[in-house]
N, C-alpha and C positions, 0 to 999 in steps of 0.2 A: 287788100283792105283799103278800102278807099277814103277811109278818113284819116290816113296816114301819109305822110311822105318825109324822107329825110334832108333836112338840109345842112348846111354849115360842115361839111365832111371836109376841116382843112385836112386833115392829115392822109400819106399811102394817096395822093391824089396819081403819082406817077408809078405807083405797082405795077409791075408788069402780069399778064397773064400765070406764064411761068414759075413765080414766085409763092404763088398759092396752094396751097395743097400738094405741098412739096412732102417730099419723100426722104425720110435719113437714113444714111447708110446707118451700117451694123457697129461699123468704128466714128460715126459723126456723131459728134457734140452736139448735142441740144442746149442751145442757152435761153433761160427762162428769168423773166421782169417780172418782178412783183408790184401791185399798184395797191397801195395800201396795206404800213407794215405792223398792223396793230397785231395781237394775240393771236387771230386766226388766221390771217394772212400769212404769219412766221411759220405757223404751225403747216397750215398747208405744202409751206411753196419745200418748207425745211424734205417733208416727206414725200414729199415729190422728188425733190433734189438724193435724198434714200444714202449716204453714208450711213457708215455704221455709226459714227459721234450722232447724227442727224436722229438717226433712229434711235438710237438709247438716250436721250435728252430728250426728246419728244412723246417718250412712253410706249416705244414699239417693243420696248423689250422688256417683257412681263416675267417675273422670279427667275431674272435671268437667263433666260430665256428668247431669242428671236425667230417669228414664225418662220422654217423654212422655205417657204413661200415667197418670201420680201428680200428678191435682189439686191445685192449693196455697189453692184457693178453696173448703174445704170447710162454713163458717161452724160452726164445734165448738170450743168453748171447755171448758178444765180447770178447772170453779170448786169444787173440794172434793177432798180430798186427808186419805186416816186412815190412820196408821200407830200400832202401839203402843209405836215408839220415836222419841221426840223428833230426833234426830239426823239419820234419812230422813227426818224432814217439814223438816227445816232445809233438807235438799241440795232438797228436789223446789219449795222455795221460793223456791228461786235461779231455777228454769224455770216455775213458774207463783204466780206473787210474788197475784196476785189471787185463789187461790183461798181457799176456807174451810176449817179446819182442824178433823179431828175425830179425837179418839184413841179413840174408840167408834164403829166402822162400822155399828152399830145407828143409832147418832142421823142418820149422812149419810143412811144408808135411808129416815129420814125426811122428811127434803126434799124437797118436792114439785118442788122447782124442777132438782134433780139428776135427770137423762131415762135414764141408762145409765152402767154402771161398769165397771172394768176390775178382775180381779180375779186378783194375782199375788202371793198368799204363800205362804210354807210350804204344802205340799201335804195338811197333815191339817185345814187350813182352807179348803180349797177347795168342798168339800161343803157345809159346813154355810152357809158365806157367798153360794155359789150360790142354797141353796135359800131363802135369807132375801129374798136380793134378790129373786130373781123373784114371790114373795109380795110384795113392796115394788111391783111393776108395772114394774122398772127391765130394761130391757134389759141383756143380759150379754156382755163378752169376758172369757173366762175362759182364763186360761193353762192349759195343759197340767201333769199329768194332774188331768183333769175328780175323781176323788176317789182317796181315799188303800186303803178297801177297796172292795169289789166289790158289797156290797150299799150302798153310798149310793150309787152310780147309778143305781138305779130310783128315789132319791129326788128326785135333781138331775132326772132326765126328769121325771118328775111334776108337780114344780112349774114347772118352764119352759112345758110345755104346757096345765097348767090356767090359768096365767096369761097365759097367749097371751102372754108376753115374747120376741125376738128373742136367743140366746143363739149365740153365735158362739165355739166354742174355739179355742186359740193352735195348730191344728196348719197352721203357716203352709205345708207342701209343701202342701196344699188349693190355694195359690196361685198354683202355679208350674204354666208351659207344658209345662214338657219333662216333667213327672210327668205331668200328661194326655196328652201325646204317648207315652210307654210307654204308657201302659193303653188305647191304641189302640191299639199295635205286638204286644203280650203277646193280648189280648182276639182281634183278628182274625187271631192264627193265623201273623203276620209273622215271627217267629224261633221258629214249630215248636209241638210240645207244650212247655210248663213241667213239669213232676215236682218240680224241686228249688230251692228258692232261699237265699239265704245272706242273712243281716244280720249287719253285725259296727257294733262300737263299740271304738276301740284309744286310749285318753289315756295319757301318761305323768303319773299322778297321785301324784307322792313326798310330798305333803300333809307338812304339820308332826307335830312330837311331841304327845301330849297333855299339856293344860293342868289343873291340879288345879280344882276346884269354887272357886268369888269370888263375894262380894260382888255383887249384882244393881248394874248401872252405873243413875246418876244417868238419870234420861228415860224408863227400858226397864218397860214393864210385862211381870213377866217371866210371870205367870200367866196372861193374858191372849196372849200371846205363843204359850203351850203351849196354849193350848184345851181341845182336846176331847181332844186326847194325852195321856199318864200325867203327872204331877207329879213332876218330881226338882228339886233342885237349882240353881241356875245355873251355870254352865260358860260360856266365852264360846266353847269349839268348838263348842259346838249354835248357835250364831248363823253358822260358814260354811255355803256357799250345799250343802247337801242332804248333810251330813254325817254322820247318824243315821237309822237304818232306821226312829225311831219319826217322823219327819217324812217320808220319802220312802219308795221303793220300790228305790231304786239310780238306776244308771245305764239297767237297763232299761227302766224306765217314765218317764225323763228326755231323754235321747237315744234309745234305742231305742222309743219312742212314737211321736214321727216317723215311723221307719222302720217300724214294723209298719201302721201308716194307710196309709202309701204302698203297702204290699205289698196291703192292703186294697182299695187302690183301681185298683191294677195288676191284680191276680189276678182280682177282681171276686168272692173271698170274704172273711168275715171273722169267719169263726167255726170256731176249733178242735176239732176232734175229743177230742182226746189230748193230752198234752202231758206230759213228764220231763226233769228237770233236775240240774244240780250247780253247787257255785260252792262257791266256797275264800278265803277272809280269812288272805291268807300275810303282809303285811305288820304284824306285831305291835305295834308302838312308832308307832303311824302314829293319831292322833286319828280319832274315829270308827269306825262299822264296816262301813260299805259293803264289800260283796263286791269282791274284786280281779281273779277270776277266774268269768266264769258264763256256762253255756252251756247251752242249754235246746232242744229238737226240739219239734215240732209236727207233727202230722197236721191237716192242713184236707184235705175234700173235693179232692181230685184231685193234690193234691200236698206236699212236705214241706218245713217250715222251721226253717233252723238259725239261729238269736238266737247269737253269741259278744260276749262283752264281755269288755277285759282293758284294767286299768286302770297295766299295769308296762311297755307297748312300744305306741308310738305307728303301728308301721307301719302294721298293716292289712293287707287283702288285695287282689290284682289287680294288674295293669299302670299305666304310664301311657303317659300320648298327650303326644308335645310340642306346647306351647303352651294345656293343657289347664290351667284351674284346678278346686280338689279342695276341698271344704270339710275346714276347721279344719286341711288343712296345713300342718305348721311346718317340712318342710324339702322337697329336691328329690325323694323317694322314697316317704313317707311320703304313702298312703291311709287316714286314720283311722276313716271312717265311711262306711256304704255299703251296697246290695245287688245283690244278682248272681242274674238270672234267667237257667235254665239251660234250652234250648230244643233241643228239636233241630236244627233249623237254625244256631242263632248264641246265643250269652250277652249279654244284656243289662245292664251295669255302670250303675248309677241311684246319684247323690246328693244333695244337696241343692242343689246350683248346676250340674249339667247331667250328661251321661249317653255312653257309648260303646256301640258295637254290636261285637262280634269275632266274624266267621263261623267256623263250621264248614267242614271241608272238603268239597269234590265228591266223591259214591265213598264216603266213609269214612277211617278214619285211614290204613288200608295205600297210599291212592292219593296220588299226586304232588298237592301243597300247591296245590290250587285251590279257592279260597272260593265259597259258596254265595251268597255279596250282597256287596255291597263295607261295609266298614267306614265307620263313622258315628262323629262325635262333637261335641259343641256343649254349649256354657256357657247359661248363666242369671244374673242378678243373682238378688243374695239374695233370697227371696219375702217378710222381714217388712213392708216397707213397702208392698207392693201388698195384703199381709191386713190389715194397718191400715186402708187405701182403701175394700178393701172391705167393712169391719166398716161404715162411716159409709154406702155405698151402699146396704147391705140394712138400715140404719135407716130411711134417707129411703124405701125404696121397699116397705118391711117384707116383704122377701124372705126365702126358706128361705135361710141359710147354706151354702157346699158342706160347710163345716165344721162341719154341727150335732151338739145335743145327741146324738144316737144314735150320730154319727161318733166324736165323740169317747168316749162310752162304750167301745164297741165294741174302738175300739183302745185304752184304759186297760185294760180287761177281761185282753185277750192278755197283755199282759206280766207284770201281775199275778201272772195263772197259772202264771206260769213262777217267781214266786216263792215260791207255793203248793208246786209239783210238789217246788223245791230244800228246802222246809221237811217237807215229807210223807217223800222219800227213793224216789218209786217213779213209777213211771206214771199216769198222772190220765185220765181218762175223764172228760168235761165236756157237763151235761146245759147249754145256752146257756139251753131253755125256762123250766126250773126254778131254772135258777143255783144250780146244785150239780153234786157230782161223784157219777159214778154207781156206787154200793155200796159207798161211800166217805165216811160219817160222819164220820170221824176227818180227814178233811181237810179237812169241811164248814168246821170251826173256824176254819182261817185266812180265812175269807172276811169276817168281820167284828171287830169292834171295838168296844167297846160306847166311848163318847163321855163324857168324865171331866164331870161335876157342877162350876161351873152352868153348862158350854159343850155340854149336850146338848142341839143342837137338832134332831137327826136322832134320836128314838130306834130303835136299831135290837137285835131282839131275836134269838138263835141259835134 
């Protein structure tokens, strides 16, 4: 890619060959650094890390119950932990009291003795800490979304593969049964042709009022914090979790990431044609400015998809099934998150905890109500704690990830797009080869971001 190159790589300048895409024995300690020890980053690095204390605090172990599946012998220990606010290195001290503390994730890079890291910030530090570390020779579990614009993901591949690093992203459906059991059911033709599928994301998000600009808190390096983002002020609403568009992307590339991967990996494409969008910020007096309303179409080779997200009504779309649980349901009606493959023979309803089949009828709709298959439906435990599992398996065995570097691009990529097409105001033609859009300069622009001085360590040029 030629409009990229990386500079400023202080750190692992003296790696050796050797050190890279190392091998652990059967009886070697894996030690893992965590970089960012907010909610998800505990959660992760916790179940990665897989004791038993780990796993039943963290919700691996369901009515008492832990899957037999979920090793507790995985010998990985948490010995370094950098945050650049004192406060989350306090909490993630209370669960890994032995590790080493660093408020500069440069310096833990430097540790030779730190093997692989997890890597769960703010999403406009995900890029640039990815490509640091895999230069550092450090394997990666990188939360989701793999980068904040569309051109640091050739960065983040490049460096993962020239370093021969194991880089494993957080798109935990990767993990789950009944996700591969659709992209067998969709693939071989079992509920008909697909043409049309639906993703929705439905939260009732009433968020607080905004707070005036304060005083930087006691601990908080706030510049360091902002990165490679613009420099404003402090505010302590830019500190809730993905509040501002200049750290995130929305809810589409947050929750809906997930679901475009899944469709990725159900449909068996994963690259858009087209794609046109809208979205509306109706809640005025509401801290932040995430869209509240966004809804974006897609053209992929053979068939079309609708992204809806709406952050003012929690139902969602579809049925339920009694005795059916729904992820991030909060009452008896309410399907928040979800997608619906539309087949000729039957619809396929997929979430992230298990999935329903609703045939069609015999004949057509004018004939007496007889189904073409019988209806199906089945649960799943959560998939985080078995991609934990298997993040520590493909270290020991230095296996290709199901979740790699290109998986996760690929679906970061799509949603993106759909925030491009709502910012352009028209339809987008998208060259995947070129990573541009085609005869479409003017909406080249949103594809990057130049990286604020001195946290440019991607430079990336228009």
């Amino acid at each position: 890619m030629e409009r990229r190159k990386f500079v400023k790589t202080s750190v692992a300048a003296a790696m050796t060959a050797a050190s890279r895409g190392r091998v652990y024995g059967a009886n070697e300690r894996i030690n893992i650094g965590l970089i960012g020890c907010g909610g998800r980053g505990t959660l992760d690095t916790r179940l990665i890390r897989g004791s038993k204390e780990d796993l039943a605090q963290m919700g691996a172990v369901v009515d008492g119950k832990l899957d037999p599946r979920l090793s507790t012998n995985r010998n990985v220990a948490v010995t370094a932990l950098s945050d650049v606010w004192q406060q989350q290195i306090d909490k993630a001290k209370q669960w890994a009291p032995e590790a080493q503390v660093y408020h500069d994730f440069r310096k833990m890079l430097d540790n030779k003795d730190v093997h692989a890291v997890v890597i769960a910030t703010q999403d406009q530090w995900h890029a640039p800490m990815a490509v640091l570390a895999a230069q550092a020779g450090k394997d990666i579990y990188l939360e989701k979304p793999v980068m904040y614009t569309i051109h640091e993901g050739r960065a983040v591949i490049n460096a993962v593969r020239r370093n021969k690093v194991i880089c494993q992203i957080g798109s935990q459906h990767r993990s789950s049964d009944h996700i591969a059991e659709a992209a067998r059911m969709v693939q071989s033709g079992k509920i008909g042709q697909v043409t049309f599928v639906r993703v929705w994301n439905n939260l009732q998000m009433r968020g607080a009022k905004p707070s005036p600009d304060a005083p930087v808190p006691a601990g908080l390096d706030w510049d360091a914090w902002l990165g490679p983002a613009p420099k404003v002020p402090f505010n302590p609403d830019r500190l809730s979790y993905r509040n501002f568009m200049a750290y995130t992307n929305g809810l589409i590339t947050d929750y809906g990431m997930h679901r475009f991967d899944s469709v990725h990996q159900i449909m068996g494409q994963d690259t858009p044609r087209t794609v046109s969008s809208s979205w509306g910020h109706y809640r005025k007096n509401k801290a932040g400015d995430l869209p509240d309303i966004h809804q974006a179409t897609y053209e992929y080779p053979g068939f079309i998809l609708s992204y809806e997200c709406c952050t003012m009504n929690s139902h969602g779309l579809g049925g339920r099934t009694p005795g059916m649980k729904y992820y991030g349901a909060s009452g008896p009606e309410d399907r928040p998150h979800g997608m619906a493959f539309y087949g000729t023979e039957a619809a396929l309803f997929v979430d992230r905890i298990g999935m329903e089949l609703y045939s069609e009828p015999k004949g057509g709709r004018r004939a007496a109500w007889e189904p073409i298959m019988e209806k199906m439906a089945m649960n799943e435990a959560e998939p985080t704690p078995m991609h934990g599992m298997n993040f520590v398996t493909n270290l020991r065995e230095r296996k290709e990830p199901f979740a790699n570097i290109e998986v996760g691009v690929t679906s970061t990529i799509a949603p993106i797009l759909g925030n491009v097409a709502a910012k352009a105001d028209q339809k987008l033609k998208w060259d995947a080869g070129k990573q541009s859009f085609i005869g479409n300069s003017e909406a080249d622009i949103h594809l990057f971001r130049a990286h604020r001085k001195p946290w440019d360590y991607i430079a990336i040029k228009s």
